[in-house]
N, C-alpha and C positions, 0 to 999 in steps of 0.2 A: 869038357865043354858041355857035354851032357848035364853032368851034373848043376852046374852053373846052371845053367837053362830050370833045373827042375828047383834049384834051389830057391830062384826068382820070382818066378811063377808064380806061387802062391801069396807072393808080397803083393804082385800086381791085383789079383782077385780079390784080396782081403780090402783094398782101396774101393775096389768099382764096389764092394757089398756095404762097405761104410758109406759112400756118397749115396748108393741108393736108398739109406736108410735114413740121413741127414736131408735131401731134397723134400719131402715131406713136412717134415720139423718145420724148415724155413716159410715153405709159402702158406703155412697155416698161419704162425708168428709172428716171424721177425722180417718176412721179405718187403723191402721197403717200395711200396707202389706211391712213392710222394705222398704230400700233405694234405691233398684233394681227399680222398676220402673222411679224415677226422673235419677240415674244415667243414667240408657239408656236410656232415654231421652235427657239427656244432650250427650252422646256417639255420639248420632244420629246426633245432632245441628253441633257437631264438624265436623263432614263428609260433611254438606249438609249446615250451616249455620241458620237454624233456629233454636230457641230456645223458642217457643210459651210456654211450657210445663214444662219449667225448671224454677226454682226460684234462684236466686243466693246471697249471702251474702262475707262480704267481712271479712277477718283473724280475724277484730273487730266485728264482728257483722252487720256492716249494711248493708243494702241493697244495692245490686247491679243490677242498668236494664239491662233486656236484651242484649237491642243495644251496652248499653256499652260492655259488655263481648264479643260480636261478632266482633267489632271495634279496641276492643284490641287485642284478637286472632288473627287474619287475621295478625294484625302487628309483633305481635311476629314471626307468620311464615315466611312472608318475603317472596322470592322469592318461595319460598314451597306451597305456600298459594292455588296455581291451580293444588296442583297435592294432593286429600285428603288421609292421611292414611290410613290404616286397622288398627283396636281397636280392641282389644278383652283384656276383663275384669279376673277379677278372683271374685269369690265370697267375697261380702267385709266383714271385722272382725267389728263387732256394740260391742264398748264397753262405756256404759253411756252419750246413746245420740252422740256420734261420731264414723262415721264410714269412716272407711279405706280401699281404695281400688287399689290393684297393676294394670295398664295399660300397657297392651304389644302394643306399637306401630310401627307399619309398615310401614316407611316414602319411597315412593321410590322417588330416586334420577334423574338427568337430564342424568347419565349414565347409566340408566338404571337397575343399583343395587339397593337395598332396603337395609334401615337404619334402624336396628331392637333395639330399646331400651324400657326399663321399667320405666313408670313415675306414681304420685303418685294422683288419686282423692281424696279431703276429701269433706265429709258431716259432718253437724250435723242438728239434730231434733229441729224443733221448735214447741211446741204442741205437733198435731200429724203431719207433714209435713216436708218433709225433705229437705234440702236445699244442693246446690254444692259449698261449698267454693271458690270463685275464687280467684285464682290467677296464674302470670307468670308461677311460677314453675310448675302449672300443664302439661303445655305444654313441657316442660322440667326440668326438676330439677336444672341446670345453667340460668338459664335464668330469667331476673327481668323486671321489667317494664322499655321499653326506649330500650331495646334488639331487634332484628330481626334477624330471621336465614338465613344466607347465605350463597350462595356452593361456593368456591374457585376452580379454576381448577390448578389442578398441571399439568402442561405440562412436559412430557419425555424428556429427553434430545435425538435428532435426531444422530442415529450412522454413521459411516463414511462408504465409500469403499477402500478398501487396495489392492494393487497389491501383485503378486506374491512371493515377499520376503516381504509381511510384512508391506511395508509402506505406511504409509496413503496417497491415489490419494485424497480423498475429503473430505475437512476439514474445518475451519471456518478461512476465509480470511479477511479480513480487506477492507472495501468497502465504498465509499461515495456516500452518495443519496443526488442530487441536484436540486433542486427543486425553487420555487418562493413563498416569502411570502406576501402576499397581502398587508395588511397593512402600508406593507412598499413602494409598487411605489407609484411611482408621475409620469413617462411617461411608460407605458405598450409597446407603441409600439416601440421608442426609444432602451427598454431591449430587447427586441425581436429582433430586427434587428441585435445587438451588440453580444446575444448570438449566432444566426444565424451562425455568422463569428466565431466564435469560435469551433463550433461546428463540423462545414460544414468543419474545417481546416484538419480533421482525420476522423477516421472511430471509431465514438465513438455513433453507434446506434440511432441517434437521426435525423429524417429525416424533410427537411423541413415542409412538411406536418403536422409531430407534433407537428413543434413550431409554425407554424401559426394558430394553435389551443387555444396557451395557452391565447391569451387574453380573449379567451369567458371561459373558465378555471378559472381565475383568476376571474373573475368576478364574477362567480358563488360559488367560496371558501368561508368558512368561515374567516375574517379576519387576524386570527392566525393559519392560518391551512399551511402546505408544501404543496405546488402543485408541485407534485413530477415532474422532467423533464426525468432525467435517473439517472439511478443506475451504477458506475464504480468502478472496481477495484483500489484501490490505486495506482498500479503501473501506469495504463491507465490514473488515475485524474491527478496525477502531474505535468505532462508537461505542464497540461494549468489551475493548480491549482490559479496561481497566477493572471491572465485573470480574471478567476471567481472571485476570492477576492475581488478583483476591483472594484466588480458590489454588492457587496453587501448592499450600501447604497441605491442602484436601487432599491434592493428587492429579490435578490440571495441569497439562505441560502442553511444551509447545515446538512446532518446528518447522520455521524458515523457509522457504523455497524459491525459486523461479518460475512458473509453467508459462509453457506457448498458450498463451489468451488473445483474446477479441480485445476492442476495447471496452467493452462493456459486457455484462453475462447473458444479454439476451442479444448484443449484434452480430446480426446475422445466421444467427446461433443454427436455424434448421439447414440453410443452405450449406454452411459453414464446417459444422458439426466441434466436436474438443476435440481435446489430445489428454490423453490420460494414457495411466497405466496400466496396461495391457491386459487382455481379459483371457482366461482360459478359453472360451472358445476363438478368439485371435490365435493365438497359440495354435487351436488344435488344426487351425485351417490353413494352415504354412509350419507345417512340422521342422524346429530348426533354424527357423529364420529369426524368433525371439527368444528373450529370455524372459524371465521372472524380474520385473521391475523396470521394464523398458517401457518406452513410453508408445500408442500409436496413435491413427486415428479414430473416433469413434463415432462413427456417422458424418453422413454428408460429403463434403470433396475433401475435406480430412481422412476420410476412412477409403474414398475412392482412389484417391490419389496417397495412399500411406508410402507406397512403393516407393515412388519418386521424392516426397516430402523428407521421407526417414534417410533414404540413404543404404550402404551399408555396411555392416560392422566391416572392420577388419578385424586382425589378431594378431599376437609376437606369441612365437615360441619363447620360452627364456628356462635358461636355469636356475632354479630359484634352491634356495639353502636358508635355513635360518639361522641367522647370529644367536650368540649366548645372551643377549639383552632382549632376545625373541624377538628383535626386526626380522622380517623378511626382504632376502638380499637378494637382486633377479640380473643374470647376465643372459641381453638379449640375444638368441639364436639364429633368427628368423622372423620375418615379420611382410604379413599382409596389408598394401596401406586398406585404411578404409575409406569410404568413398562419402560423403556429407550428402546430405539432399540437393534437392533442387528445386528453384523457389515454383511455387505460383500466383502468376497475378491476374487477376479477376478483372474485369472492366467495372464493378463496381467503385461509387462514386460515396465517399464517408459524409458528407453532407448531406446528400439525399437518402442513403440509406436511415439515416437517423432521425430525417424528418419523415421517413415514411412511419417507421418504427415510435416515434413519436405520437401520431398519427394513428394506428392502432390499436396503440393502450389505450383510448377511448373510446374501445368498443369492448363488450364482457367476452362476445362470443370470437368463435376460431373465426380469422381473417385474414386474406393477403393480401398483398400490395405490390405490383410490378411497374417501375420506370423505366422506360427505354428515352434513350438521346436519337432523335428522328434522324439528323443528320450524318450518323453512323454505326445507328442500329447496335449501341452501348447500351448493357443493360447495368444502370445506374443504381438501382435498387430494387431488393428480391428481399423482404420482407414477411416475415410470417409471427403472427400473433403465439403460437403455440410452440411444439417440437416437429412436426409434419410440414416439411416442406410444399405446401398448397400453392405457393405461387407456382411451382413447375408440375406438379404430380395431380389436382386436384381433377377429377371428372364432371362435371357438374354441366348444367345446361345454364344456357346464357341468359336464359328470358330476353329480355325487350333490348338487350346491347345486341342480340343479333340480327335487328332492326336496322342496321348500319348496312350489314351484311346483305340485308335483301332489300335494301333499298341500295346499294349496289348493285346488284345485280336488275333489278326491272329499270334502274337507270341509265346502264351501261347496253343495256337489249334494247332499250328505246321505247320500253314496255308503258311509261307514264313520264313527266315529266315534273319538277318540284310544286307546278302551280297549278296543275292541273287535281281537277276537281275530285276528290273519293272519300266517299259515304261515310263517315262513321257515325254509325248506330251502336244503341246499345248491346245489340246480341247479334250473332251472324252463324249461321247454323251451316253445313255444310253434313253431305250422308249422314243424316239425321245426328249430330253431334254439335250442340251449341256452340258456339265461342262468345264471351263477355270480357268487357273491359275491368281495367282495375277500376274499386270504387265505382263499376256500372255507368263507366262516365261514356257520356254519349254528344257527340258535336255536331252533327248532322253532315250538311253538304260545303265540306271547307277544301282547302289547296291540300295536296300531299305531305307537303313541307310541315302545313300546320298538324295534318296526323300523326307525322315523326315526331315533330317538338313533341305533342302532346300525348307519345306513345299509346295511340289508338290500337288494340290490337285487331277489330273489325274488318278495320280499312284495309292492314297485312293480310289479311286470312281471306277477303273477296279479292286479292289480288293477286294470292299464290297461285292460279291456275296458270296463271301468264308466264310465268319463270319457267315451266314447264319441267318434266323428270326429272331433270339434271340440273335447273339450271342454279338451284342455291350451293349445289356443289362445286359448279365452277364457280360462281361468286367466290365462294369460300376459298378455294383455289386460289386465286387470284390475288386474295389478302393472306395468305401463307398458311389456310385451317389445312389438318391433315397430309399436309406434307411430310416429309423426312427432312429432320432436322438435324445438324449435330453441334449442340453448346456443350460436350465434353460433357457431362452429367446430364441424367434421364429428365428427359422431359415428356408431356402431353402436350400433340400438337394440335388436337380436337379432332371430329367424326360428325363431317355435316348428313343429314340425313338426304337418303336422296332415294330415287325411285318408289317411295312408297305411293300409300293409294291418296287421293282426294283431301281425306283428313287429317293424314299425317302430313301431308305438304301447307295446309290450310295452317298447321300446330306449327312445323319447324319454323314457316314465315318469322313467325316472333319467337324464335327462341325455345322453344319447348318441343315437342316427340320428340325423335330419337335422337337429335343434334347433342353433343357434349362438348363439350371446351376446357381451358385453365386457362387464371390470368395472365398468365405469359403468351399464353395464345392469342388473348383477346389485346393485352396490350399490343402486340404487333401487327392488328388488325388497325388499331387506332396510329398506332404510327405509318403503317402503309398508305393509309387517306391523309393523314396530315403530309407526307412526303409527297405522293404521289407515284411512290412503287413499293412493293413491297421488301423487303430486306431480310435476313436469317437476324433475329437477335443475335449480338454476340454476347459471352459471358468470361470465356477464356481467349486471354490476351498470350499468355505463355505456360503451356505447350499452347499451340495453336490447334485446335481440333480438327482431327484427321478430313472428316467429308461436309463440312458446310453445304447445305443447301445454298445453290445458284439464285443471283436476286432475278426476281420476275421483272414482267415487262413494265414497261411505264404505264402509268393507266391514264386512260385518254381524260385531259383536262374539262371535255363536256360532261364526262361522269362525278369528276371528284369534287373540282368546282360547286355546284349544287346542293353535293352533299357536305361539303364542308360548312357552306350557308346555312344548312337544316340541321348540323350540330351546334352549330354556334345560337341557336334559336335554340333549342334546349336549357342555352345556359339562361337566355336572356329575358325569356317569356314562358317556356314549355315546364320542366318537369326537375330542374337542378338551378330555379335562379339564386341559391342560396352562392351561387359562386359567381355570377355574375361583379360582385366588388370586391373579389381577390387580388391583391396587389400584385404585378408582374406581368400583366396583359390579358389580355382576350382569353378567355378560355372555351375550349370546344367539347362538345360530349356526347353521352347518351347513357339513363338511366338503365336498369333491366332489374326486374323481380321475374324471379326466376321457381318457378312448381317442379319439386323434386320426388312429391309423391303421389299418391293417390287422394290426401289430402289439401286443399286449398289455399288452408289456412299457412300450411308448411313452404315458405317459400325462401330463399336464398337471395340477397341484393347486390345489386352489382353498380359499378362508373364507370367505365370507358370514357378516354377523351384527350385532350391536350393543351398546353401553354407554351408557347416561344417553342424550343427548341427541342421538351422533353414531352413524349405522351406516358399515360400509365394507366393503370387494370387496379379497381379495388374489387376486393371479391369479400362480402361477409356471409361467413354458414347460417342459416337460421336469423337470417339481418329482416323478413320482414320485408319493412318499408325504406328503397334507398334515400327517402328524401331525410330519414331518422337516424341511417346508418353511414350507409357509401356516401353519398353525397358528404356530409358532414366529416367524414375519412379523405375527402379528397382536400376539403378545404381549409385542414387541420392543417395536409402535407402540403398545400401549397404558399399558406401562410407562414409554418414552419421553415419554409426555404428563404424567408426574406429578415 
């Protein structure tokens, strides 16, 4: 037994020295701690590209290198490939050597959204070691070899602006872009010279200067590329459509379009602004939100309101592949709708604007012109001669329209009355500072009424003591100057002067020291007396503007009364009888030359005033004399309307 025992023995130690030299081996190796480590390993590679750690095998079995699988991924993703997702695994199911594992992936997109879908890892065991299946579909379950994912941008359709009943002001017009295509001269300078004369024959935007440009233009094009020259309305191309045809063996081409237009190139144009294609600083001032060849707005409530006009893009994932005929074939993945604009309509009225507009061009110099609808304080037409929106933005002093204003207010204090008697002489001095009338006109001892008509400014400046510190301010007040407005786009609501000394009150009276105004201010001055209260213009019908000014109080019928009598005497005897047989009724007013500097000669003219149901503001820069300018601008517009 002994023996036995000794014989045994050493079989038993020879086992525990073998295991303990095998246990080692294994957990370095071969001991299988499941597929969780090689997959996030392979998780990892996907994020950051390496794949030191990962073994990969192909649906058959064999080996897949590395490199390859990194080479192929990056392709699959495509344009995705620099922007890496968020993974997050699920616990994978091991059933006989294969294991299956759900991927929640988290792609984000160029708009900034994230693309949330589930795709599928497989392993299986070889030994003890586990391997990543590769293929396509891991990256997506659509997706094969010879695929790459791509974003498509869905662009919004850009909405319009609509005037006051409804119809569309700005819509997609029919437009030809003309330009030079390289390829095709054979003399650069010859074309140049010939469109010159074409050009130069109208006022079709295109200034020497930029056509002596296009040789070095052309040169630098790519052969088939448009070197665009200008961009015209169809109506504007035709007349010298056939000119250009002409030249098209030169090298003159052409191309087609739609753009969001006015109906006309200068309606509305300052308040309005275009739509064009997008500028680098647009671009730089909303990183992401454009692209290269979108369209936005460019000035004006175009440009204020881009946001809500444009819209905005959406996008599809897809996977796209190219056929052997080099179509590109796109299976959608994924997709963001995108969202269209949303209109706005103006209370502007297309009638009146274009008789205002009409109305202007008969004056050389910068002009506005503002109508308001009394009865609902509709601003029917906002008008501007230039590119500067002057009917809302201009600062300027009123001269003798804010004669209205302070005969307002000594009317409403009970300071004088229409018929009662005040001085006008030719000079009126106050702390040693002259004041004199226009053309030194002097009428002696006549009714109030008759020194309005006949914008005496004497008569105002001995009777600015009476209004007292304040009191042209609350006049002003009271006709809506210097309030807080909100017509959705910047306006000036004026700055009446108020607390100064003797002679600055003596000046504001009629419109000069520190008072400033803009037509749209003044128009609403004129509509507030022609109603009898004063009202916020409106200008935006939808969106409706957040904080509108509250209407003021009714103004007492012994105040306006009166003075509506002493505007109507301006037309009919005073200082604007040029409108006195304007077809359409009674017209109501008040001239104003207006002194904007240190010189005399320099002064600015102005109309305030009203007919039937519309009052309006004409404002000329540098106008002089209104009876040459404004006046004559009024009764262009109101003729124009019949």
């Amino acid at each position: 037994m002994a023996l036995r025992a000794n014989i045994r023995r050493p079989k038993f130690v020879l086992s525990l020295v073998a295991m303990s030299l095998l246990v080692p081996a294994i957990a370095a190796c071969s001991k299988d701690d499941g597929p969780e480590p090689m997959l996030d390993a392979f998780l990892t590679g996907w994020k950051t590209g390496t794949y030191d750690k990962v073994t990969f095998v192909s649906p058959t079995g064999q080996g897949v290198a590395a490199d390859t699988v990194k080479t192929e991924l990056r392709a699959l993703e495509g344009v995705l490939r620099d922007t890496p997702p968020t993974l997050t695994r699920q616990d994978p199911a091991v059933n006989q050597g294969l294991a299956t594992t759900q991927i929640k992936v988290a792609q984000p997109l160029p708009d900034k959204t994230v693309w949330e879908y589930t795709t599928t890892v497989r392993m299986t065991k070889a030994k003890d070691n586990w391997q990543v299946i590769w293929e396509p579909s891991v990256v997506h379950e659509k997706l094969t070899k010879g695929d790459e994912l791509a974003v498509r941008r869905l662009a919004p359709a850009r909405a319009g602006v609509f005037d006051g009943t409804g119809a569309e002001i700005v819509r997609p017009r029919p437009v030809v872009v003309i330009g030079i295509e390289p390829r095709k001269v054979k003399d650069i300078d010859a074309l140049v010279k010939e469109l010159t004369t074409i050009f130069t024959s109208g006022a079709y935007d295109v200034g020497k200067d930029d056509l002596a440009k296009l040789p070095a233009r052309v040169k630098e094009a790519k052969p088939d590329a448009l070197v665009e020259i200008v961009t015209l309305r169809r109506e504007i191309y035709e007349p010298i459509s056939a000119r250009l045809r002409a030249q098209m063996e030169a090298g003159v081409a052409f191309r087609e379009e739609d753009w969001l237009l006015s109906p006309t190139r200068t309606f509305a144009r300052a308040l309005l602004g275009t739509v064009g294609p997008v500028t680098k600083e647009i671009m730089d001032s909303k990183p992401g939100v454009y692209q290269i060849g979108d369209q936005a707005g460019l000035g004006g409530i175009q440009r204020s309101y881009d946001d809500r006009l444009r819209g905005t893009a959406g996008l599809s994932v897809v996977s796209s592949r190219k056929a052997s005929d080099g179509t590109v074939q796109d299976t959608p993945l994924y997709k963001v709708d995108k969202k269209d604009g949303e209109k706005l309509q103006l209370a502007i009225d297309q009638k009146y604007q274009i008789a205002a507009e009409k109305a202007l061009a008969t004056v050389k110099q910068r002009s506005a012109m503002v109508a308001i609808r009394i009865s609902d304080g509709k601003l029917v037409a906002v008008a501007n001669s230039g590119a500067d929106n002057l009917a809302f933005t201009a600062q300027v002093p009123p001269g003798s329209t804010f004669k209205a204003v302070s005969a307002y207010g000594l009317l409403d204090a009970g300071k004088v009355t229409a018929n009662q008697i005040v001085a006008c002489p030719k000079f009126f001095t106050v702390e040693g500072r002259q004041f004199k009338n226009s053309n030194f006109l002097e009428l002696g001892n006549v009714p109030f009424h008759t020194d309005f008509a006949k914008s005496c400014n004497t008569a105002f400046a001995s009777l600015a003591p009476q209004l007292g510190p304040d009191g042209l301010l609350n006049a002003g007040t009271a006709l809506g100057l210097g309030q807080t407005w909100d017509l959705g786009v910047p306006a000036f609501t004026g700055r009446v002067s108020a607390g100064g000394n003797a002679t600055e009150l003596a000046a504001a009276s009629f419109g000069q020291g520190q008072t400033i105004v803009s037509p749209v201010a003044m128009a609403g001055v004129a509509a507030a007396i022609a109603r009898g209260q004063w009202k916020q213009p409106v200008l935006l019908l939808d969106p409706v503007p957040a904080k509108p000014a509250a209407d003021g109080p009714a103004l007492k019928p012994t105040t306006v009364e009166p003075l509506r009598a002493m505007m109507r005497e301006v037309v009919t005897v005073g200082t604007a009888t040029a409108l006195k047989d304007v077809p359409g009724g009674a017209v109501f007013g008040k001239t104003g030359t207006a002194e904007y500097d240190d010189n005399p000669a320099h002064t600015h003219a102005w109309f305030i005033g009203w007919q039937g149901d519309f009052a309006f503001a004409v404002f000329v820069e540098n106008g002089i004399k209104p009876s040459e300018t404004a006046v004559p601008v009024s009764e262009a517009f109101l003729r124009n309307l019949r």
